[in-house]
PADONU-627292 format. One record per residue (C-alpha): residue number from 1; x, z, y; chain; residue in three letters. Coordinates in Angstrom, 2 decimals. Layout:
! PADONU-627292
+-----+---------+---------+---------+---+-----+
|   k |       x |       z |       y | c |   r |
+-----+---------+---------+---------+---+-----+
| NUM |       X |       Z |       Y | A | ala |
...
+-----+---------+---------+---------+---+-----+
This chain:
! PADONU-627292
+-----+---------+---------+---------+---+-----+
|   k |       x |       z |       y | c |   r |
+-----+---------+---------+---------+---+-----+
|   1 |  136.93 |   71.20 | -113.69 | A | unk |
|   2 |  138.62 |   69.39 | -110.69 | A | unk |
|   3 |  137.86 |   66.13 | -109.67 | A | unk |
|   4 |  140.56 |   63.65 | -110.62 | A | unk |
|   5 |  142.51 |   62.64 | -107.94 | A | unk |
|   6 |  141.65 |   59.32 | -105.71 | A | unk |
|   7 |  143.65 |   56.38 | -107.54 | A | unk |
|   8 |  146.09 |   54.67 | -105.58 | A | unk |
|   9 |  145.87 |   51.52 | -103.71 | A | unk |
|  10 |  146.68 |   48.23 | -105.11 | A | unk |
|  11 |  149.98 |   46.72 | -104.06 | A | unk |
|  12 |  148.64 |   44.13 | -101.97 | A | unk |
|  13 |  146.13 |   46.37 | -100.69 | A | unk |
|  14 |  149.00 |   48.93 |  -99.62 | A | unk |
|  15 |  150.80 |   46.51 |  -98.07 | A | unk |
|  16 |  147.76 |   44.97 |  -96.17 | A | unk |
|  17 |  147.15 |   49.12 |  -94.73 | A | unk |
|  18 |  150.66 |   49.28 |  -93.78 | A | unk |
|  19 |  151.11 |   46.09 |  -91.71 | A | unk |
|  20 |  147.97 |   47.51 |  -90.24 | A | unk |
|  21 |  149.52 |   50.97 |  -88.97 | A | unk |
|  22 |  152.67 |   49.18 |  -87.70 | A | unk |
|  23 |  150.48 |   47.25 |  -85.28 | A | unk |
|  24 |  148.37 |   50.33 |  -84.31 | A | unk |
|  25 |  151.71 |   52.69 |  -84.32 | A | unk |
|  26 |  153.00 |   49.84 |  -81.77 | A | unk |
|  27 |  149.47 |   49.75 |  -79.23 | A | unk |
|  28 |  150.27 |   53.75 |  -79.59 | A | unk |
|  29 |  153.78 |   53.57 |  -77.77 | A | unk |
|  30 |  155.91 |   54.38 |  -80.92 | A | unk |
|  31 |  158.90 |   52.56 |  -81.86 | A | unk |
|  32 |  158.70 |   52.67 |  -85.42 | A | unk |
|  33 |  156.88 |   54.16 |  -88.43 | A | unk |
|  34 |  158.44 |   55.16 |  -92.17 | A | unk |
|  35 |  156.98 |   57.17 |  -95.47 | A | unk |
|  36 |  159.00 |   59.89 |  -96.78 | A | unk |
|  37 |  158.17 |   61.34 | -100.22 | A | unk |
|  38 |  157.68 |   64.89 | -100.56 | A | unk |
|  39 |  160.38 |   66.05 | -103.00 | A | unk |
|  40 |  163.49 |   67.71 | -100.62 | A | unk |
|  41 |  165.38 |   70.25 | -102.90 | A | unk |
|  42 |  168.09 |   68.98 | -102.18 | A | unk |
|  43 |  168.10 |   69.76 |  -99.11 | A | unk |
|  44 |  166.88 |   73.59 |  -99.49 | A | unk |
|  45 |  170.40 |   74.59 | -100.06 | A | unk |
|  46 |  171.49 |   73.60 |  -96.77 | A | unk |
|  47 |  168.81 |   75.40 |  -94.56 | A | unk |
|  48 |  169.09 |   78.54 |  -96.51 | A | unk |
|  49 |  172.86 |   78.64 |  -95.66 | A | unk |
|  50 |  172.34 |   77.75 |  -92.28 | A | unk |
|  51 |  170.01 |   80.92 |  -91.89 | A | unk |
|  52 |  172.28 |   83.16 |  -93.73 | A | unk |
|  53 |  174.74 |   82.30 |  -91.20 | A | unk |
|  54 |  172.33 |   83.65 |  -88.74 | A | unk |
|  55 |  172.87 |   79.80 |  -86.51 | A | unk |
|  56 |  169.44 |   80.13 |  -85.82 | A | unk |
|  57 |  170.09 |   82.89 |  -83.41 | A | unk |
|  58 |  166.68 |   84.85 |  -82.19 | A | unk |
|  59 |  164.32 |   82.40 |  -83.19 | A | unk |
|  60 |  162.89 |   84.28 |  -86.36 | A | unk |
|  61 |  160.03 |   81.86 |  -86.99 | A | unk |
|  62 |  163.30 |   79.99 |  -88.49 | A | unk |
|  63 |  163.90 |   83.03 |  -91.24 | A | unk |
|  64 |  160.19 |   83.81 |  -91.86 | A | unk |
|  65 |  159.02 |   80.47 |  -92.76 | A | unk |
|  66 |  162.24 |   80.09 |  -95.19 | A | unk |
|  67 |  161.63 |   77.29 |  -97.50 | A | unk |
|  68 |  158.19 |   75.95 |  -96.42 | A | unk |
|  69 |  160.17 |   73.61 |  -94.06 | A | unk |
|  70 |  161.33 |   71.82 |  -96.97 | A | unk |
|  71 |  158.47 |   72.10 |  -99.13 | A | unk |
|  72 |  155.43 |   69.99 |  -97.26 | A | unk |
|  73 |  153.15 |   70.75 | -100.19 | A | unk |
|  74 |  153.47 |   74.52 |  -99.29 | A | unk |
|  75 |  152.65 |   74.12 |  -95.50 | A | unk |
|  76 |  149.70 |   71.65 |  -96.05 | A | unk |
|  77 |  148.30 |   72.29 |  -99.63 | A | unk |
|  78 |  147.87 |   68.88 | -101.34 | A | unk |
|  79 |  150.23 |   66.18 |  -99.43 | A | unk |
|  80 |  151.88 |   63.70 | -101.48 | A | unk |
|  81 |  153.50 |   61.22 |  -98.65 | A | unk |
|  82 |  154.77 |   61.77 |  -94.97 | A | unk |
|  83 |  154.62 |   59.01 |  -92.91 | A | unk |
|  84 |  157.12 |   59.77 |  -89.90 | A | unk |
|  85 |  157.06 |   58.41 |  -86.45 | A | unk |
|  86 |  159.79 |   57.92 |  -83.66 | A | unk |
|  87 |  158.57 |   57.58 |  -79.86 | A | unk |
|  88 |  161.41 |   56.64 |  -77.26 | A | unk |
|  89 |  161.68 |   58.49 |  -74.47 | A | unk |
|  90 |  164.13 |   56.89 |  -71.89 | A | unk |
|  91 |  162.22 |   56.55 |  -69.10 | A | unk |
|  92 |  160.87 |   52.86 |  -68.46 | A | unk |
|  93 |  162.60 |   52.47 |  -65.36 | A | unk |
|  94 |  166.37 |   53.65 |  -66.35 | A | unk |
|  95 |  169.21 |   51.94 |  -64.78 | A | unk |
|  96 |  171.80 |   50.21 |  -66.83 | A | unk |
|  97 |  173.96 |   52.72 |  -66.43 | A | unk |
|  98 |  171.89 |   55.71 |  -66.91 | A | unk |
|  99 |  174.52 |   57.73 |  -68.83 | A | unk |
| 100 |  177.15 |   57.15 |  -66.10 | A | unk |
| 101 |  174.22 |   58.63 |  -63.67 | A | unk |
| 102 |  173.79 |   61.59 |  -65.82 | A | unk |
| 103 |  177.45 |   62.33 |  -65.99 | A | unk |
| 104 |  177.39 |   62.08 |  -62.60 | A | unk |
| 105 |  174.91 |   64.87 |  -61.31 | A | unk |
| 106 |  176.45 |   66.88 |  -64.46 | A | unk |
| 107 |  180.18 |   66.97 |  -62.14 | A | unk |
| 108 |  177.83 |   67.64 |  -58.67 | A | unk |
| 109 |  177.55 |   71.72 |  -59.14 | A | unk |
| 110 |  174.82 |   71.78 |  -56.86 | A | unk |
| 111 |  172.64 |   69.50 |  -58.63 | A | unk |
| 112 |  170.08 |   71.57 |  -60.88 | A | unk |
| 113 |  170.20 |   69.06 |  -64.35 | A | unk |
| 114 |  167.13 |   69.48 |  -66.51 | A | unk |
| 115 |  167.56 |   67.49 |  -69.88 | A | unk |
| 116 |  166.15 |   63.83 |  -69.81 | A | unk |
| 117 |  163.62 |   64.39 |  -72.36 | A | unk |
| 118 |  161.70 |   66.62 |  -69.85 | A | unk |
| 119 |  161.44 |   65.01 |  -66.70 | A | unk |
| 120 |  158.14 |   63.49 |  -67.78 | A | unk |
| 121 |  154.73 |   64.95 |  -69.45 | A | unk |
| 122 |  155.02 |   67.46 |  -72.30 | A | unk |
| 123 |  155.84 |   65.23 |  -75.25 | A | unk |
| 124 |  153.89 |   67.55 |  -77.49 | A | unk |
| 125 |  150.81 |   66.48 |  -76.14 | A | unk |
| 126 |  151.63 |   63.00 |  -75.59 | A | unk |
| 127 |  152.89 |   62.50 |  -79.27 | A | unk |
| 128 |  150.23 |   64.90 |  -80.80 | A | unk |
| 129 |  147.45 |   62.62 |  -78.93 | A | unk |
| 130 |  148.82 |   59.76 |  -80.53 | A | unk |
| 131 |  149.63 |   60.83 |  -83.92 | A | unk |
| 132 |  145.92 |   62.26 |  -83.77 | A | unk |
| 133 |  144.96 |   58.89 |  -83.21 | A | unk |
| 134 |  146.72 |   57.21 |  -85.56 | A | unk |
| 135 |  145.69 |   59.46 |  -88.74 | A | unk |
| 136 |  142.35 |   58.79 |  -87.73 | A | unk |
| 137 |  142.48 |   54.90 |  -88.21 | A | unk |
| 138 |  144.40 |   55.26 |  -91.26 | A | unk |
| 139 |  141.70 |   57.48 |  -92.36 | A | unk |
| 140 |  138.83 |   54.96 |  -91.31 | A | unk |
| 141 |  140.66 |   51.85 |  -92.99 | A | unk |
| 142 |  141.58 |   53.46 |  -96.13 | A | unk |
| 143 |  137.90 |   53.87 |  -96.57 | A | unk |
| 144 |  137.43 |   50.47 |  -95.82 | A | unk |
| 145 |  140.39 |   49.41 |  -98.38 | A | unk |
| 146 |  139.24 |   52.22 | -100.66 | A | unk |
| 147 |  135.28 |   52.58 | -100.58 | A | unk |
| 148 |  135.04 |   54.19 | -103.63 | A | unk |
| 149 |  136.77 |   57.12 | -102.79 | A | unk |
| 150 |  136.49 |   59.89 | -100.11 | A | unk |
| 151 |  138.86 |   59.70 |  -96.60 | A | unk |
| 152 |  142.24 |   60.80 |  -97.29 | A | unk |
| 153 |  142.94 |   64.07 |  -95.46 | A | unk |
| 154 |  145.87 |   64.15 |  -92.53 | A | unk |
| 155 |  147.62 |   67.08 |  -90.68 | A | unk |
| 156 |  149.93 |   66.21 |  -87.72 | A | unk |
| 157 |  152.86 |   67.64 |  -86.60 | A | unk |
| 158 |  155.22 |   67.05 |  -83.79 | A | unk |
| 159 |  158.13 |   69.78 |  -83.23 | A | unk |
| 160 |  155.07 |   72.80 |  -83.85 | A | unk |
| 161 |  155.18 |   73.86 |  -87.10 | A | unk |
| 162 |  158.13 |   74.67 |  -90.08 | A | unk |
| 163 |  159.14 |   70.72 |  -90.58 | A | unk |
| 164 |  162.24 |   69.40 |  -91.55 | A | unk |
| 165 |  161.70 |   66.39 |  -88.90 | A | unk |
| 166 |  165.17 |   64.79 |  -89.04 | A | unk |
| 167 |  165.58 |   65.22 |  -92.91 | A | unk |
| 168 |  162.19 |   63.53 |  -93.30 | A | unk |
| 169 |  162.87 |   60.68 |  -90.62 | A | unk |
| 170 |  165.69 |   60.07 |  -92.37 | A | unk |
| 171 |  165.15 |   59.64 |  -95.56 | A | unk |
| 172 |  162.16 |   57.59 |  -94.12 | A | unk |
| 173 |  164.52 |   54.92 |  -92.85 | A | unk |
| 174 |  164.27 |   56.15 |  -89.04 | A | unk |
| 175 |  167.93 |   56.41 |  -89.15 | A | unk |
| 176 |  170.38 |   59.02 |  -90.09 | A | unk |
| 177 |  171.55 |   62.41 |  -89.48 | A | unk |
| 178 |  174.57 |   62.14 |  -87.12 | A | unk |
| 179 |  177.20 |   64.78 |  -86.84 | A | unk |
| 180 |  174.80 |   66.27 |  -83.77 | A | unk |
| 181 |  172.20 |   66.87 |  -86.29 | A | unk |
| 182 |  169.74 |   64.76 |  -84.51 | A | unk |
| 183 |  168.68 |   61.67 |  -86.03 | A | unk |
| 184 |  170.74 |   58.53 |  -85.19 | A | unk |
| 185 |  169.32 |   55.14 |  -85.12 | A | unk |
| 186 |  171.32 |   51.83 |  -85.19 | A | unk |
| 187 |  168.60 |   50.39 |  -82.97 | A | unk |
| 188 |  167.58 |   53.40 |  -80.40 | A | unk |
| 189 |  170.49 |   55.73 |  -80.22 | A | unk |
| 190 |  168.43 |   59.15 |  -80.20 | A | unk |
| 191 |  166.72 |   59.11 |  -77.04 | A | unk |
| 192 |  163.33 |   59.80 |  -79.18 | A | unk |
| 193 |  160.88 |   62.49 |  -80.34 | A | unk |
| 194 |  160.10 |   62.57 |  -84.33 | A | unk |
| 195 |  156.84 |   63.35 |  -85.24 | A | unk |
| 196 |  154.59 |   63.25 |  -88.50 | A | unk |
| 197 |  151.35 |   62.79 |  -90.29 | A | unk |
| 198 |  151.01 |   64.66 |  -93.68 | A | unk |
| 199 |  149.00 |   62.63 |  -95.78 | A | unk |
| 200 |  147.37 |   63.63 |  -99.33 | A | unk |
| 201 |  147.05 |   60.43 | -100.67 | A | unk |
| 202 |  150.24 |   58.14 | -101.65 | A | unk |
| 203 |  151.52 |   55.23 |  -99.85 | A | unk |
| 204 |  154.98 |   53.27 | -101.10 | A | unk |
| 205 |  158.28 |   54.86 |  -99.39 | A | unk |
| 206 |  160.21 |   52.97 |  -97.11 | A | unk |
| 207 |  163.71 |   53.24 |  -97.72 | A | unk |
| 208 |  166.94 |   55.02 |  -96.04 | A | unk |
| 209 |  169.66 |   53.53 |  -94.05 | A | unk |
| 210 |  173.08 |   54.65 |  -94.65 | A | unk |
| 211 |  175.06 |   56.79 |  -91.96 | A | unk |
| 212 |  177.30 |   55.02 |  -89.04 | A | unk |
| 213 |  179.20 |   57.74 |  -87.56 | A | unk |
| 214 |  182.49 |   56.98 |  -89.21 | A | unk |
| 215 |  185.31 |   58.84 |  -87.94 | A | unk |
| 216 |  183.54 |   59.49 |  -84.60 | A | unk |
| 217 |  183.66 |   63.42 |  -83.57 | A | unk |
| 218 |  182.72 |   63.12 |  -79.77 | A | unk |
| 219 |  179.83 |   64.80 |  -79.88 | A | unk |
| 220 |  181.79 |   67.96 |  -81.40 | A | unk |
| 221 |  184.67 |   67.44 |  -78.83 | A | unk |
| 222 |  182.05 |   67.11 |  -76.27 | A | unk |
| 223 |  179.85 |   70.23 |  -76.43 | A | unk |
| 224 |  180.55 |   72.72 |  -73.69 | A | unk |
| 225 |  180.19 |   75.95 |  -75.63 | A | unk |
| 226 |  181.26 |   74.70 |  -78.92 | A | unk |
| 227 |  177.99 |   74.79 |  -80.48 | A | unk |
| 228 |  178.70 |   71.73 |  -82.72 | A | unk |
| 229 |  180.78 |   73.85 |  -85.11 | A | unk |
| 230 |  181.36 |   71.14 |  -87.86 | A | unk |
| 231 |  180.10 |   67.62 |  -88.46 | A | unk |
| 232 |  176.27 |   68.56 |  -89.29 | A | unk |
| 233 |  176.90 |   72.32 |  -88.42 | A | unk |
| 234 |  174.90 |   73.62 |  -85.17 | A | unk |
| 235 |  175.28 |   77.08 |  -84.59 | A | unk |
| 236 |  172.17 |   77.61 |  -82.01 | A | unk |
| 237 |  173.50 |   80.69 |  -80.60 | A | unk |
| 238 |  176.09 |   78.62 |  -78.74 | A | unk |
| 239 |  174.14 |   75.79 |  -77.74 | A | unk |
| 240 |  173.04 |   75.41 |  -74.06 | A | unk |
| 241 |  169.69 |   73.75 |  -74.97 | A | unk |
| 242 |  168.93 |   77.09 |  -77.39 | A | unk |
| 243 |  170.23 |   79.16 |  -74.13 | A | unk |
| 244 |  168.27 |   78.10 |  -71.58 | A | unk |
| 245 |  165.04 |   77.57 |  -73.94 | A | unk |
| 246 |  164.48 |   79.31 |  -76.76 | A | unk |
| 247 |  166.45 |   82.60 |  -75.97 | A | unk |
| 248 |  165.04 |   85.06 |  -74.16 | A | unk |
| 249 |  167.09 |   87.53 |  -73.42 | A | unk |
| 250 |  170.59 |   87.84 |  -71.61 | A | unk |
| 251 |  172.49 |   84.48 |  -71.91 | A | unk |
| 252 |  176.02 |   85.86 |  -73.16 | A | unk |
| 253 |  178.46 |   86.21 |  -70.31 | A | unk |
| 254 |  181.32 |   84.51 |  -72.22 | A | unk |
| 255 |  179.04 |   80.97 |  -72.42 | A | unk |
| 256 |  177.67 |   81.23 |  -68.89 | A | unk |
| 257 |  180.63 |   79.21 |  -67.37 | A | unk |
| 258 |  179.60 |   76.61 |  -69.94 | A | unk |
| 259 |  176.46 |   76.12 |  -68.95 | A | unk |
| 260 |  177.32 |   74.72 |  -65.32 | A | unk |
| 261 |  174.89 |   73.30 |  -63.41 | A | unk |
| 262 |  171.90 |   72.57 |  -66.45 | A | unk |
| 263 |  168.89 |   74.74 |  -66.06 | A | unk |
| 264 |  166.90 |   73.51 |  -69.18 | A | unk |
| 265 |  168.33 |   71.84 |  -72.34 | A | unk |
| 266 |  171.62 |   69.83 |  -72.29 | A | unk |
| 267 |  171.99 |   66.05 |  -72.88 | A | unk |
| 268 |  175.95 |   65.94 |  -73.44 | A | unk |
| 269 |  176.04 |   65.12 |  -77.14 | A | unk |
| 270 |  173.67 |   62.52 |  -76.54 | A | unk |
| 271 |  175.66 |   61.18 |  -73.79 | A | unk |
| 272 |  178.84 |   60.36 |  -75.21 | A | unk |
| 273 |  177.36 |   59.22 |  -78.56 | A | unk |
| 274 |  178.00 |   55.70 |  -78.63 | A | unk |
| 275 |  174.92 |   54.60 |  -80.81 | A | unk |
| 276 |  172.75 |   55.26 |  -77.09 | A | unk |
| 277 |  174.29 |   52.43 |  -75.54 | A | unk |
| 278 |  171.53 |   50.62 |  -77.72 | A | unk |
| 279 |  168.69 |   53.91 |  -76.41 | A | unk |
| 280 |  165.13 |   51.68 |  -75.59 | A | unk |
| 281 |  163.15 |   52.32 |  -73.05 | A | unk |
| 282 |  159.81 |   54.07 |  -73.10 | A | unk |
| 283 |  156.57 |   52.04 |  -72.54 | A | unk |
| 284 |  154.77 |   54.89 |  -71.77 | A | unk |
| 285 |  154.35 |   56.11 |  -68.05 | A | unk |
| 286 |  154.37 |   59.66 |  -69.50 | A | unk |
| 287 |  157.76 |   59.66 |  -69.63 | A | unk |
| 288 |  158.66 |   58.43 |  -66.15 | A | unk |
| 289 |  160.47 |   61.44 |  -64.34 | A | unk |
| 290 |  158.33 |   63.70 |  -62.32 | A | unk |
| 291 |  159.21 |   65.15 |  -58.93 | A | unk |
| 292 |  161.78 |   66.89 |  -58.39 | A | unk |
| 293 |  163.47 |   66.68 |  -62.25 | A | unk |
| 294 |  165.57 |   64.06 |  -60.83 | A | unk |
| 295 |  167.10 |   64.55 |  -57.33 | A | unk |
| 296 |  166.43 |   68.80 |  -57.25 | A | unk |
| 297 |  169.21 |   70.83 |  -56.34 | A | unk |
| 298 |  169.89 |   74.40 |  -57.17 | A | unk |
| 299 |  168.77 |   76.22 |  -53.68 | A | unk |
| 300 |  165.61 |   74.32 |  -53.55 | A | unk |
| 301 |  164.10 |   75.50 |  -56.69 | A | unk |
| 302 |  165.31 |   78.52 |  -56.16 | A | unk |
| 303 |  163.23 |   79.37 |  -53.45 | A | unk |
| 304 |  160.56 |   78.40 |  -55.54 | A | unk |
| 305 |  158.16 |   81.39 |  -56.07 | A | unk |
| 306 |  155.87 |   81.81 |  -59.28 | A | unk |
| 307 |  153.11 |   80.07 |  -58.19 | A | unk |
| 308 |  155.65 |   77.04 |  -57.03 | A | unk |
| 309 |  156.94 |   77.18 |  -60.17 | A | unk |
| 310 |  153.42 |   77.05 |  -62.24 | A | unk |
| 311 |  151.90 |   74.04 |  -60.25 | A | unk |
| 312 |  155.34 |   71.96 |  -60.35 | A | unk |
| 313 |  155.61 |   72.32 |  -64.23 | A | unk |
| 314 |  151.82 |   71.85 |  -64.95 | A | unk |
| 315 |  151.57 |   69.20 |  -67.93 | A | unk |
| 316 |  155.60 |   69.77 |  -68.72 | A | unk |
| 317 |  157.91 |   70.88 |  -71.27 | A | unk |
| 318 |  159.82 |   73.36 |  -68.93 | A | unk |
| 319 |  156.58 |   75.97 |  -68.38 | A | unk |
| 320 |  157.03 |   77.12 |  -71.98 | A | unk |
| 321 |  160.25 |   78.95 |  -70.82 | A | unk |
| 322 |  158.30 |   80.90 |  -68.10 | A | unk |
| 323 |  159.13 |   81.99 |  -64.77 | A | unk |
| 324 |  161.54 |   84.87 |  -65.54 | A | unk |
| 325 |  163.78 |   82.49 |  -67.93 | A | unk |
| 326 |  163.60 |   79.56 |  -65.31 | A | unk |
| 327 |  165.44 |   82.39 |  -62.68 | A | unk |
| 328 |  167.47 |   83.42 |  -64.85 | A | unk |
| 329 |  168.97 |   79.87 |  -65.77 | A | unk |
| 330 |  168.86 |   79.53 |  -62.20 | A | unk |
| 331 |  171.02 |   82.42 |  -61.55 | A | unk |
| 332 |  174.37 |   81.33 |  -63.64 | A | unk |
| 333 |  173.95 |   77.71 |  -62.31 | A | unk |
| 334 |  174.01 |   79.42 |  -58.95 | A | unk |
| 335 |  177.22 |   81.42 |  -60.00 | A | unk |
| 336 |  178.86 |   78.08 |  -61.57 | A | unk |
| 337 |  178.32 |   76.40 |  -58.15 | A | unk |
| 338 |  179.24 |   79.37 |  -55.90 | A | unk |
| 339 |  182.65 |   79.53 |  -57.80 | A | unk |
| 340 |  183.03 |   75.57 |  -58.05 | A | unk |
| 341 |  182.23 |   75.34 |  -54.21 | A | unk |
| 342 |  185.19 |   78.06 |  -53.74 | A | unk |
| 343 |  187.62 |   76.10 |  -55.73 | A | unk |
| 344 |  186.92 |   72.67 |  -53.75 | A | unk |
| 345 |  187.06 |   74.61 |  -50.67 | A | unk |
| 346 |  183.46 |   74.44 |  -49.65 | A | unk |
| 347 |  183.22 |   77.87 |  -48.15 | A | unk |
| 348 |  180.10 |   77.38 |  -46.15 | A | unk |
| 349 |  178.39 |   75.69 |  -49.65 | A | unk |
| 350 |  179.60 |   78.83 |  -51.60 | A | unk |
| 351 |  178.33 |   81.28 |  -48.74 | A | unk |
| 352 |  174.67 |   79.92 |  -48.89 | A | unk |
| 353 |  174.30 |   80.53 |  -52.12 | A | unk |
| 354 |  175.68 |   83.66 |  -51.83 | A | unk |
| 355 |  172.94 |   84.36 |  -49.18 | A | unk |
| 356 |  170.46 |   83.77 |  -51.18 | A | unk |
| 357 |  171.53 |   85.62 |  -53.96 | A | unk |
| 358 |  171.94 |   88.51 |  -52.22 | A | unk |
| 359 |  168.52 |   87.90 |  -50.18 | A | unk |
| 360 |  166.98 |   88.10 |  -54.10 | A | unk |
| 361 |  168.35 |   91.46 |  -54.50 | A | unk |
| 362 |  167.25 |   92.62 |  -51.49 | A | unk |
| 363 |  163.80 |   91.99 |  -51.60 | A | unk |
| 364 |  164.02 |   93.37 |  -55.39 | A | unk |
| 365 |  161.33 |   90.61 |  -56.56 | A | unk |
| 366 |  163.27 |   89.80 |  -59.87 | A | unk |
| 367 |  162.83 |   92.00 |  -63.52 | A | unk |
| 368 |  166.20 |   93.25 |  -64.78 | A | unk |
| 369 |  167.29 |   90.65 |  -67.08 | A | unk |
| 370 |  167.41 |   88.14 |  -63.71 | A | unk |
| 371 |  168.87 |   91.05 |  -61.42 | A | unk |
| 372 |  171.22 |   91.25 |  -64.05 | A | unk |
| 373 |  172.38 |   87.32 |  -63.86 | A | unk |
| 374 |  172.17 |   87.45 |  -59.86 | A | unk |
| 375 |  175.01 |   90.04 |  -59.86 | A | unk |
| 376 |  176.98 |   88.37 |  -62.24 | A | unk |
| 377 |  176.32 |   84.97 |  -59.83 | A | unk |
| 378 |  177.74 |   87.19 |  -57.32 | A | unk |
| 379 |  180.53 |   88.48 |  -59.13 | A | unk |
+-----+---------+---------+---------+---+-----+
């Protein structure tokens, strides 16, 4: 016979735990803190079309953990609430005008533009750290609150395992689902990671704001390659940030123009959205850009060699792609400058790149797949 489940907390006593993990979620760095419940059928539809449309592109962990994603008592046996966190991650120093910056280096084809979100430390470990943290002082003052019954157990999860993070922020009350897909706060814009503690014990839900995109479509009108297919319709194969990431293989030549000049991820939807006028600044000095994510340009990294590569992205988001993807990024942002620098007529600015193109070839350092990219640079 099982054990009958722990009874849940008094009202009062619920409320006292909660003001509690607000003020410990704030010492942490995060922004703010909401419980989902469990129940999301309704939103199983949705990501089974999506993968029968194939949007997810290569990244089959998508197809082969199906449904789990929306069912949190199949991926961690026994959880009955979520409580969701958002963690800002414009960088504590950004400039007033950090968009119009950003735009700025996008139109400069010989800067090499690696999305804002990883200039600084990996966020995985800073958030997982955190969250870590967190579950364990919930744990310790629900036994506190709660003698009479054993700790409550808590997984965390930030952007690692099959969560629906936005559908569970927002029906948390972190904000909403914009047309993007990523989650849209009144308050922050969406310059913030998501990330979650699954707990088995139940705490009361905080409730859902209602969406604030209107009419607005310039993130679809925005997106280089198109990727933004319909309000709330991403089709990964076309977006830059699933190109130069997650994809491993040859970036399709009819997108490569697209790309331009960004080597890892692209900001652009996040750019024009008008709710990031209202983006917060990080508190955390992991997030303060690193050398040389904001001032690099194209030539100088690369000349970078593995072992440059390795020591420069030690502690970062951008070493998951590996050398081989980082050179081949590298490669059609050196084509999209070579024939941008011919257009303005730069000749001597197209003809060093085209040196070192060529000097790549020669020495015959590269695999295929980033021989492959050189020569269409050089095309």
């Amino acid at each position: 016979m099982e054990p009958a489940p722990p009874r849940p907390l008094a009202a009062a006593t619920a409320h006292t735990l909660w003001q509690r993990l607000q003020g410990w979620a704030d010492e942490l760095g995060f922004s703010q803190i909401g419980v989902a419940d469990i129940d999301l059928r309704d939103a199983e539809a949705g990501l089974l079309a999506w993968l029968e449309q194939g949007w997810h592109g290569s990244m089959d962990y998508m197809a082969r953990h199906g449904l789990k994603r929306a069912r949190p008592a199949e991926l961690v046996p026994g959880t009955v609430s979520v409580i969701t966190a958002r963690m800002d991650y414009l960088p504590p120093g950004a400039a007033a005008n950090w968009r119009a910056r950003e735009w700025e280096r996008l139109r400069d084809p010989q800067q090499a533009v690696v999305s804002l979100y990883a200039r600084g430390r990996d966020y995985h470990k800073v958030l997982r750290q955190r969250l870590q943290v967190l579950a364990e002082r919930l744990q310790s003052a629900w036994v506190e609150l709660q003698p009479d019954a054993p700790p409550p157990a808590c997984r965390v999860f930030t952007d690692s395992a099959p969560v629906l993070e936005v559908e569970l922020a927002a029906r948390s009350g972190l904000g909403w689902r914009g047309k993007h897909t990523l989650l849209l706060s009144r308050q922050a814009g969406s310059m913030f990671f998501l990330g979650e503690i699954y707990l088995d014990r139940w705490l009361p839900r905080t409730p859902a704001q209602s969406p604030h995109c209107g009419q607005c479509r310039a993130c679809l009108d925005v997106c280089p390659t198109g990727a933004i297919v319909a309000p709330y319709r991403l089709d990964a194969r076309r977006c830059i940030a699933y190109l130069t990431i997650e994809h491993e293989g040859p970036i399709p030549q009819e997108l490569r123009p697209s790309i331009g000049n960004r080597i890892y991820g692209c900001d652009d939807c996040q750019l024009v959205c008008p709710w990031n006028k209202f983006a917060q600044r990080s508190p955390l000095a992991d997030f303060v850009p690193r050398s040389p994510w904001d001032d690099a340009t194209l030539l100088q990294l690369w000349g970078w060699q593995a072992a440059d590569f390795e020591r420069h992205t030690q502690g970062s988001a951008i070493r998951r792609i590996g050398y081989v993807r980082w050179r081949r990024n590298l490669a059609v942002a050196l084509g999209n400058a070579r024939r941008a620098a011919h257009a303005a007529g730069a000749p001597a600015r197209a003809q060093a790149i085209e040196a070192a193109l060529r000097d790549a070839l020669q020495h015959a350092a590269d695999p295929p797949l980033v021989r492959e990219h050189i020569l269409w640079a050089l095309g």
